[in-house]
C-alpha positions in Angstrom: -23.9 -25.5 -10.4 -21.4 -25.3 -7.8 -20.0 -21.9 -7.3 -16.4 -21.5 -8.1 -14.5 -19.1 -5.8 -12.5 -16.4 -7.1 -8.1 -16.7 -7.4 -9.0 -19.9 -5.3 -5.4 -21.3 -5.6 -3.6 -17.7 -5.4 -5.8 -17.3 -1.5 -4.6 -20.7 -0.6 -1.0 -20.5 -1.4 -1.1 -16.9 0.1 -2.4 -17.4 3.2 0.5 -20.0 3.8 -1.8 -22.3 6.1 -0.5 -24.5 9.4 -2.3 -27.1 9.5 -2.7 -27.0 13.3 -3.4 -23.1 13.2 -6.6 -20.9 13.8 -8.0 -19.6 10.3 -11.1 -17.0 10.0 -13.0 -16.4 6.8 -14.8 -13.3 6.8 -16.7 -13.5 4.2 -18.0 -17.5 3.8 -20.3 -17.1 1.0 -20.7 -20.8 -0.4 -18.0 -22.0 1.5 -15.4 -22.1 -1.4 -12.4 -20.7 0.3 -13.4 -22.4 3.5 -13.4 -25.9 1.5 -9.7 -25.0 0.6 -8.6 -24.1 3.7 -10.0 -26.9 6.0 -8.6 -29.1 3.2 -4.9 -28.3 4.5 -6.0 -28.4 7.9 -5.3 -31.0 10.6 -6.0 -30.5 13.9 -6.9 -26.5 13.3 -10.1 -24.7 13.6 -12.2 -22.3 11.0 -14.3 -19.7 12.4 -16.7 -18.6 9.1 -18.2 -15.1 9.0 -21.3 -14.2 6.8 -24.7 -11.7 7.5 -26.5 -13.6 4.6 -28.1 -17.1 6.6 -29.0 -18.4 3.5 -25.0 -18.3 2.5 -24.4 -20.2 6.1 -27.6 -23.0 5.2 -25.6 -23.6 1.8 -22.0 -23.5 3.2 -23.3 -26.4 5.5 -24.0 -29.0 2.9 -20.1 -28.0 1.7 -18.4 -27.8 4.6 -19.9 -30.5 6.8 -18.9 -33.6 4.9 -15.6 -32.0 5.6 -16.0 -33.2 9.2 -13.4 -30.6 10.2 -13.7 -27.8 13.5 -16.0 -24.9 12.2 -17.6 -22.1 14.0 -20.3 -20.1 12.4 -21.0 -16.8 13.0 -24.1 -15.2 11.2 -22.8 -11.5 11.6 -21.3 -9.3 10.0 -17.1 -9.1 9.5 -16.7 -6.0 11.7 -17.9 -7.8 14.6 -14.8 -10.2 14.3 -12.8 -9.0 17.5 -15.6 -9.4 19.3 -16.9 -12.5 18.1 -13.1 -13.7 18.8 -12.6 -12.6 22.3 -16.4 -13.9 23.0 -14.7 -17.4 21.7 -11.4 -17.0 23.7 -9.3 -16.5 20.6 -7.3 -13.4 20.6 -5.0 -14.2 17.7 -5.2 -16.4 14.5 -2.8 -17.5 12.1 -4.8 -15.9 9.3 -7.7 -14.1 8.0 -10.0 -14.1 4.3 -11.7 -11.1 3.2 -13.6 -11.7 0.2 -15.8 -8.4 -0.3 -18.6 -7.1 -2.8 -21.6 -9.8 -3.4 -21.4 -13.2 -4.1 -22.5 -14.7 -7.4 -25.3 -16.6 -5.9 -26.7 -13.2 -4.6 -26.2 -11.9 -7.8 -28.7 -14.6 -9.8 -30.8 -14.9 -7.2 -33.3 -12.2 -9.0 -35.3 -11.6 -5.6 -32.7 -10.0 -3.9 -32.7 -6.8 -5.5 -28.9 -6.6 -6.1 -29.0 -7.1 -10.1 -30.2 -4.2 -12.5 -30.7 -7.7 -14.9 -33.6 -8.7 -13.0 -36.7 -7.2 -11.9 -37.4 -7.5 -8.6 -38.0 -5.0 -5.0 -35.4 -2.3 -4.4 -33.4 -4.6 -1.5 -29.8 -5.3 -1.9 -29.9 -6.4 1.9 -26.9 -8.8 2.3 -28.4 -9.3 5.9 -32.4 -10.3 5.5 -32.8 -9.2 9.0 -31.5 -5.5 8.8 -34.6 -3.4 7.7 -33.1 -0.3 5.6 -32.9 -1.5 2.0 -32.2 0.2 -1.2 -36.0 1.2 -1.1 -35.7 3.6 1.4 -32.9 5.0 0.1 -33.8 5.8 -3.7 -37.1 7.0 -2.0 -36.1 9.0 0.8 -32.9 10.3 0.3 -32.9 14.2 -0.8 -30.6 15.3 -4.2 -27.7 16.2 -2.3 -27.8 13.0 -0.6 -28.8 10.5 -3.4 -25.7 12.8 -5.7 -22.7 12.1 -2.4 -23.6 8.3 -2.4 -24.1 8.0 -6.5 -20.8 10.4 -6.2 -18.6 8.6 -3.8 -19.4 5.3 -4.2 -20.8 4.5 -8.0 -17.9 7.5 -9.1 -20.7 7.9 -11.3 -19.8 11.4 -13.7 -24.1 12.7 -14.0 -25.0 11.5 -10.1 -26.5 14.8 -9.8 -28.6 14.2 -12.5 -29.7 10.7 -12.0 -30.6 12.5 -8.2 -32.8 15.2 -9.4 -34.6 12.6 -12.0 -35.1 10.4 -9.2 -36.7 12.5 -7.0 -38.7 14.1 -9.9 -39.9 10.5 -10.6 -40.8 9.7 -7.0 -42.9 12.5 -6.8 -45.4 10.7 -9.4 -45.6 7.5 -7.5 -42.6 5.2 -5.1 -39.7 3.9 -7.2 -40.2 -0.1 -5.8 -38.4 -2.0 -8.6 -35.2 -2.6 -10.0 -36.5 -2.4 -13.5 -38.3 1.1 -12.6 -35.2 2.5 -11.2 -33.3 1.4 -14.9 -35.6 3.5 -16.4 -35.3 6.1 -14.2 -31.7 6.1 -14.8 -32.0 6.0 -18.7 -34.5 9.4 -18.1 -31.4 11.1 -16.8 -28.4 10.1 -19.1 -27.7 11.6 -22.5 -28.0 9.3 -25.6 -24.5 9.1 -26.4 -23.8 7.7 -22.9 -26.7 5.4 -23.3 -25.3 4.1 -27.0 -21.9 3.2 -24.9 -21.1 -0.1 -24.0 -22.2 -1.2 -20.2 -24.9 -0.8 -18.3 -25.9 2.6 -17.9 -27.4 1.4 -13.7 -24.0 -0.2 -13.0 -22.4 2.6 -11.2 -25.5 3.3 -9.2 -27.1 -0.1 -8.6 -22.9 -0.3 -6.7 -23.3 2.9 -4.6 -26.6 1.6 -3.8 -25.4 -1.4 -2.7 -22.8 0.2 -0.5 -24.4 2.5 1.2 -27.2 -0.1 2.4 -24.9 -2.4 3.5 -22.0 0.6 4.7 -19.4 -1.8 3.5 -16.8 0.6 3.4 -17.1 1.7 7.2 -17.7 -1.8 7.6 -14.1 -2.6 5.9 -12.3 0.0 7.5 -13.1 -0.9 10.8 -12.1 -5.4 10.3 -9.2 -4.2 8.5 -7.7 -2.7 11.6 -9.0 -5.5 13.9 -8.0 -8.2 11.7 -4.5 -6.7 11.5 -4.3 -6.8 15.2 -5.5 -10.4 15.3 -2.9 -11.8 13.4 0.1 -13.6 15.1 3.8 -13.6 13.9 3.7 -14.8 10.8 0.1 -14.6 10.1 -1.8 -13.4 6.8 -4.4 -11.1 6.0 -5.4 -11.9 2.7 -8.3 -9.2 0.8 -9.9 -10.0 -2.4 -11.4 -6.6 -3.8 -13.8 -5.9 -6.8 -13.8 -2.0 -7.3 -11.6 0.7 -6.5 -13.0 2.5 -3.6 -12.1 -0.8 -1.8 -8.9 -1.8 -3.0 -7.6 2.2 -2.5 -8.8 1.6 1.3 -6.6 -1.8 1.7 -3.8 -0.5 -0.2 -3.5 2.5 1.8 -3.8 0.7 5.4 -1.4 -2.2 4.5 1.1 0.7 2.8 0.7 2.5 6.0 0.9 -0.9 8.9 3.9 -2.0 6.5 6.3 1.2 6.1 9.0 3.4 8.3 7.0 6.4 9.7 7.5 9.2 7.6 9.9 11.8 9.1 9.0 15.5 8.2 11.4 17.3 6.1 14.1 19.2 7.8 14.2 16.7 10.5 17.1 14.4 11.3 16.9 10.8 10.7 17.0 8.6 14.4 19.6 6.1 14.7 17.6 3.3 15.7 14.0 3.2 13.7 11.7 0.8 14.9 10.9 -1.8 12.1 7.0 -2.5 11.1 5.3 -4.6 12.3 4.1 -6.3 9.0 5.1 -6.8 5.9 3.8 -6.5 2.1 3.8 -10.7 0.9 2.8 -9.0 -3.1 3.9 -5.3 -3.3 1.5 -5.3 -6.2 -2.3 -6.6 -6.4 -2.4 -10.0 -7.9 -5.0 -10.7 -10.4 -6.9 -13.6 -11.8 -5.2 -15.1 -15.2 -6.9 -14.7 -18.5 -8.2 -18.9 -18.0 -10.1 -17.7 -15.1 -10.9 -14.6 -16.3 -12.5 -16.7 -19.7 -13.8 -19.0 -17.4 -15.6 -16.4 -14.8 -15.6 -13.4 -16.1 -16.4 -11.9 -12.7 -12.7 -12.4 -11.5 -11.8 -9.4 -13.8 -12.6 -7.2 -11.5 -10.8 -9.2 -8.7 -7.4 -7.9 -6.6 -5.7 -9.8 -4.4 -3.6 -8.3 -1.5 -1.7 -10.3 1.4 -0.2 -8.8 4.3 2.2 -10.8 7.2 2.6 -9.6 10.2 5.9 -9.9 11.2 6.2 -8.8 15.1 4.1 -8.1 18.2 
């Protein structure tokens, strides 16, 4: 089945493509986005981003008939000033960021990301990095396993899904996905388990982020990829939970408005305009057809940013 890519036509028409101009996509996946926006160029180049080399092998059999100038980089997103400068680019005319997991990675049961099948802790988007969810869940002390079930699941009894963990692992390793359900069920009361949901969501999430440190990972591109972009370039950022879409909301709020000027204090004459500007003031989000037709799109915000001077 060929995997659809989320607000597909909202991205394209956002990042307002040249068809002569420089494009990145960050997060390549099955090559979706990267279909689109080769399909409006002529005579421009892609350079793709993705950790996952089973994501780059697929995006191949996509992308290639295409015959179009691509660059793959199997890395991760935060090396993208790097990887740039290394290819003697040092400003594009605009730049994907599609975060959280793709749906391949999801139903493929072996990689550990799903609490719907059993398989090894894992939730590596890069095969090659060693720490996994394993090592977490059987490592991390209570006051750890709590912060990162805290700050990144916001899940309201991370203290004590913790202390059952640790109480578990004492027995024997926590290894599977299905074991660490259970473990989870242990630790929640029955009228949070009779809700509806999946009681490992929040957790299987923080678990997730915290292997792959995708929001110091996001943090650190956003601010590159801002400074990539030439006049009139777009930085467009398709988020799936809040912790994310609070980070990019903040930073483009911040890159697009007049310093504040502490009360008390005169107003200058002559205040220096940002440098970019908000292209949607507010997230857009799929329609209720896509919605009804992927249901993972719910979740989905979509915020663009121009830059409007150097």
């Amino acid at each position: 089945m060929e995997h659809t890519p989320v607000l597909f036509i909202e991205v394209i028409e956002g990042l307002h493509i040249q068809k002569n101009g420089i494009y990145v996509d960050c997060t390549l996946g099955r090559g979706g986005h990267s279909k689109g926006i080769l399909s409006h160029l002529e005579g421009g180049k892609l350079i793709a981003f993705d950790q996952d080399q089973t994501a780059i092998n697929e995006s191949h059999k996509v992308l290639d008939p295409l015959n179009k100038d691509v660059t793959y980089n199997h890395s991760n997103f935060a090396a993208i000033k790097t990887e740039l400068d290394t290819l003697g680019i040092h400003y594009v005319d605009g730049i994907l960021m599609d975060l959280g997991v793709s749906s391949p990675q999801f139903d493929d049961g072996k990689r550990g990301f799903s609490y719907r099948y059993d398989a090894k802790l894992d939730m590596r988007m890069n095969q090659e990095q060693s720490f996994s969810a394993y090592d977490i869940v059987n490592e991390y002390d209570v006051k750890e396993l709590t912060r990162v079930f805290r700050e990144y699941g916001e899940e309201p009894f991370a203290y004590e899904i913790a202390k059952m963990i640790v109480k578990e692992r004492e027995k024997k390793p926590i290894t599977t996905t299905f074991e660490l359900v259970e473990v989870i069920k242990k630790a929640l009361p029955q009228k949070i388990l009779r809700k509806k949901g999946h009681p490992a969501k929040q957790v299987f999430q923080a678990l997730r982020i915290e292997v792959n440190d995708e929001l110091g990972v996001l943090k650190l591109a956003l601010r590159d990829a801002l400074s990539l972009l030439s006049v009139g370039g777009r930085l467009a950022v398709i988020t799936f939970h809040s912790l994310e879409d609070r980070m990019v909301k903040k930073m483009m709020k911040e890159v697009s408005s007049l310093p504040s000027i502490p009360r008390g204090m005169p107003t200058p004459l002559h205040q220096e305009e940002p440098s970019y500007r908000l292209v949607n003031r507010h997230a857009i989000e799929a329609s209720e057809e896509e919605q009804e037709r992927n249901p993972r799109s719910k979740s989905a915000k979509l915020r663009i940013i121009e830059r409007t001077k150097i």
